[in-house]
C-alpha positions as a Python dict, from the first residue, in 0.01 Angstrom:
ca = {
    (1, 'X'): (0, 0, 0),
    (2, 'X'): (298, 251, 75),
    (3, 'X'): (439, 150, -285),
    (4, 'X'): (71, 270, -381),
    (5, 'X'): (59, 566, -223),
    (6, 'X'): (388, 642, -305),
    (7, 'X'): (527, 656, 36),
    (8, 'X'): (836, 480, -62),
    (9, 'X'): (971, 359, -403),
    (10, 'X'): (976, -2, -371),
    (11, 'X'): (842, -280, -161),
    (12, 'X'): (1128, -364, 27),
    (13, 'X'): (903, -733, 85),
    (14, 'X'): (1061, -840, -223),
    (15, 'X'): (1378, -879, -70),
    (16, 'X'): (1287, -1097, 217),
    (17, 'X'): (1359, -1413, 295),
    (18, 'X'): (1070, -1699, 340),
    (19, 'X'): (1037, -1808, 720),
    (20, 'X'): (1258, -2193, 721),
    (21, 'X'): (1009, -2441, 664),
    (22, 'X'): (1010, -2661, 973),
    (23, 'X'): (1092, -3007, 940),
    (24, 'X'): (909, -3330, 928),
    (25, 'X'): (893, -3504, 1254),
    (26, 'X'): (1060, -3829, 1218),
    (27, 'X'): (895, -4132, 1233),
    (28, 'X'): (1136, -4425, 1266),
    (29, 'X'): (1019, -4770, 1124),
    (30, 'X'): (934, -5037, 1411),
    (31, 'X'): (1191, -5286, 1464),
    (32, 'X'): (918, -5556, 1251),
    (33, 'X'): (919, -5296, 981),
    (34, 'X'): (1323, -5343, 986),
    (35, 'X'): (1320, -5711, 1049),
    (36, 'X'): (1068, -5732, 772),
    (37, 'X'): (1304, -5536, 520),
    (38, 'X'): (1641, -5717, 635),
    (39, 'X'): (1498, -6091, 628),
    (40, 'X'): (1333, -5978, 300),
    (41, 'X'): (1699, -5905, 180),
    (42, 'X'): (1876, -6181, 253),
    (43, 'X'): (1858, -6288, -119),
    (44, 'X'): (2080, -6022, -164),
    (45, 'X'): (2376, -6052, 105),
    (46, 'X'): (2499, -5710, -9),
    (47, 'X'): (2161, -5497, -6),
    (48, 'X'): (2110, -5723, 328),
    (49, 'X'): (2464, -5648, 492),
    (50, 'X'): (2392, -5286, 392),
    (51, 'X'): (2073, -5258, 603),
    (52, 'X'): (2187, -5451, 903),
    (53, 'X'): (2457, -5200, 887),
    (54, 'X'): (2281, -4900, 895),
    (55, 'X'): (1997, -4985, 1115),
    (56, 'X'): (2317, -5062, 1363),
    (57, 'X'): (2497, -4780, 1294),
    (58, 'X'): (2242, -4495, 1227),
    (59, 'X'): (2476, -4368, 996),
    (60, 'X'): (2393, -4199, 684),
    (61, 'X'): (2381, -4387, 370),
    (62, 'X'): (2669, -4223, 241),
    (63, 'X'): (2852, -4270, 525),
    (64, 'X'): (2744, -4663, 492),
    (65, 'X'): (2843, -4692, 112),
    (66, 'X'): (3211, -4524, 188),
    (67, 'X'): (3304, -4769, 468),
    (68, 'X'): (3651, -4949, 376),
    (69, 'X'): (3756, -5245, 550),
    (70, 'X'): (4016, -5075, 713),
    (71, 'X'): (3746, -4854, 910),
    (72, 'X'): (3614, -5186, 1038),
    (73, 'X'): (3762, -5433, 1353),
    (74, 'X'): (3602, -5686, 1400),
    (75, 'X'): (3857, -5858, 1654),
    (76, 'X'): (3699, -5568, 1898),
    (77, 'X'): (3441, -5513, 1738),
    (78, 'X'): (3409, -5104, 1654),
    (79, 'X'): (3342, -4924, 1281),
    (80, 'X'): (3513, -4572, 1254),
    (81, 'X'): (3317, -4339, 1010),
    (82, 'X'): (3530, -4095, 886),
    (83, 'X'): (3383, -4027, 537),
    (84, 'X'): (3109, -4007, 304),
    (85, 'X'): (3010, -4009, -75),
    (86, 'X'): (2809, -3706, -163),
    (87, 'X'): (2711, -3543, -500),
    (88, 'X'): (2983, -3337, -589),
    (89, 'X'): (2709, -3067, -775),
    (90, 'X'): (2652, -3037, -1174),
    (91, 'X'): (2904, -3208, -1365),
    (92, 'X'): (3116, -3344, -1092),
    (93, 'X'): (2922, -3647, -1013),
    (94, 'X'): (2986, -3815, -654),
    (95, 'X'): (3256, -3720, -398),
    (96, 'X'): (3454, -3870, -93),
    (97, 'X'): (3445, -3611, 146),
    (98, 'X'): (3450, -3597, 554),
    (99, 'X'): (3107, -3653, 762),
    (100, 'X'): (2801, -3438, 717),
    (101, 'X'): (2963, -3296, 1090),
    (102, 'X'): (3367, -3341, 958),
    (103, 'X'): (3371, -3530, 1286),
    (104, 'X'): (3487, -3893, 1276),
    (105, 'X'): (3315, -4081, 1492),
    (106, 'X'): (3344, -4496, 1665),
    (107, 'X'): (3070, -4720, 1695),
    (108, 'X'): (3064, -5064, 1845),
    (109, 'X'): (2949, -5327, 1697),
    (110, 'X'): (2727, -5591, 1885),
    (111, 'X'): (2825, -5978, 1812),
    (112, 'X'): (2548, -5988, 1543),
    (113, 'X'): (2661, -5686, 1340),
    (114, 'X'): (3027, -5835, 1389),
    (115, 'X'): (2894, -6172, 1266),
    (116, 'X'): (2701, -6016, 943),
    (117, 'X'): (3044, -5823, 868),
    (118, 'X'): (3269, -6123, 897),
    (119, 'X'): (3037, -6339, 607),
    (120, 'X'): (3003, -6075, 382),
    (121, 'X'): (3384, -6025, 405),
    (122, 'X'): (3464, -6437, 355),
    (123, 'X'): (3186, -6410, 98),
    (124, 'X'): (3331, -6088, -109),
    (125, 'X'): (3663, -6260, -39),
    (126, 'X'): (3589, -6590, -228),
    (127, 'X'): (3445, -6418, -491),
    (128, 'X'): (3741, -6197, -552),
    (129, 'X'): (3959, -6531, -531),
    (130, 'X'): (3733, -6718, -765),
    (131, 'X'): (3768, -6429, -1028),
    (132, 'X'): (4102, -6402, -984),
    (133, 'X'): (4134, -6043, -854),
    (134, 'X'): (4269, -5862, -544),
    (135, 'X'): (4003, -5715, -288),
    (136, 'X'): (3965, -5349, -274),
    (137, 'X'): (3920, -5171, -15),
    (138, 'X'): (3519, -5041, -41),
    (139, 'X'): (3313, -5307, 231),
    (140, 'X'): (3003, -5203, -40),
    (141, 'X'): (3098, -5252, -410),
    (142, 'X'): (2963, -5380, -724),
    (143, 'X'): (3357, -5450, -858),
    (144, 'X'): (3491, -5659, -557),
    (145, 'X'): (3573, -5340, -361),
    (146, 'X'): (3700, -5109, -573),
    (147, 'X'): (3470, -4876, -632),
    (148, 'X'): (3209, -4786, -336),
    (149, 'X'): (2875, -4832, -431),
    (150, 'X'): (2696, -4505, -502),
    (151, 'X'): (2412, -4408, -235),
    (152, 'X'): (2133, -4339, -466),
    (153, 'X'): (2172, -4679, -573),
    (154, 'X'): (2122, -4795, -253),
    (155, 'X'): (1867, -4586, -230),
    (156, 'X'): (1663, -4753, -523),
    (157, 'X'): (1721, -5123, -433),
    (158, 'X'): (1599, -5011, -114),
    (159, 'X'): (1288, -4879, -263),
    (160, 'X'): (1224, -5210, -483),
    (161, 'X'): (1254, -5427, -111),
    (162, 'X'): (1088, -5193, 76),
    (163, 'X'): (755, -5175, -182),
    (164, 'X'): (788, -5532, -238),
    (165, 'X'): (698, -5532, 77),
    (166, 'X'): (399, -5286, 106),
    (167, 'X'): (620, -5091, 340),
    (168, 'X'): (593, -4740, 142),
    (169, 'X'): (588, -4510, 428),
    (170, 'X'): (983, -4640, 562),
    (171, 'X'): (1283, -4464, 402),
    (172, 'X'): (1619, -4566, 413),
    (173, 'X'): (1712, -4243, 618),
    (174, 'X'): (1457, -4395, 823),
    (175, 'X'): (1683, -4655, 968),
    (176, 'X'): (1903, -4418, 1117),
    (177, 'X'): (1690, -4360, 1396),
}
């Protein structure tokens, strides 16, 4: 009205900022939801390490998917995450970078967790032997280790389980809490 009247030149309006939008409250899938979605898996020991992982963890997905073997123990047991893949922005395509808080951080693992780690290692291990190839070091890889599996790809197998099993309203983020 001021603009109108011609109080002042312009509505200085225009240059604000929109309030933050607040954020969803988090609703965490039930621990049958999760069982549901890792027993579901276990035709697929990596999607199925991968979820046992995180729902231990309650790390971020591409915290999961940059995990090397050399971040793991299992003699006592503890992860370190220290890094994660993120999109790198138009053109770059994904990047290893430090945590979401640049803070590494140790988590313990519990003798299941430790147990699910050690097969998928022998496992990834006799395949890498059987082809003929050294192991990398990625724990999550579609080329025995050498090259971490991307997030969004975990993402979308996710998905696939997850509506598979008419469970439409858990996300992977989900599992983190």
């Amino acid at each position: 009205q001021a603009v109108k009247w011609q109080w002042i030149a312009r509505n200085p309006a225009t240059d604000a900022s929109p309030p933050p939008v607040p954020a969803a409250k988090i609703q965490p899938p039930s621990p049958d939801d999760v069982r549901r979605l890792i027993l579901a898996a276990d035709h697929d020991p990596q999607l199925g390490t991968y979820l046992r992982l995180s729902a231990h963890l309650g790390a971020r997905r591409g915290e999961v998917c940059a995990l090397r073997w050399s971040d793991i123990n299992l003699d006592t047991g503890e992860v370190t995450i220290q890094r994660a893949w993120s999109g790198g922005g138009k053109g770059v395509g994904m990047v290893l970078k430090t945590t979401k808080t640049n803070q590494e951080r140790t988590v313990a693992l519990d003798r299941h967790a430790t147990a699910t780690l050690r097969a998928w290692r022998t496992e990834f291990a006799r395949v890498a032997l059987e082809l003929g190839g050294p192991l990398g070091p990625f724990v999550f890889s579609n080329d025995l280790g050498h090259t971490a599996v991307r997030p969004d790809v975990m993402t979308h197998r996710f998905g696939a389980l997850r509506d598979r099993l008419g469970l439409g309203h858990v996300r992977l983020h989900d599992l983190r809490h």
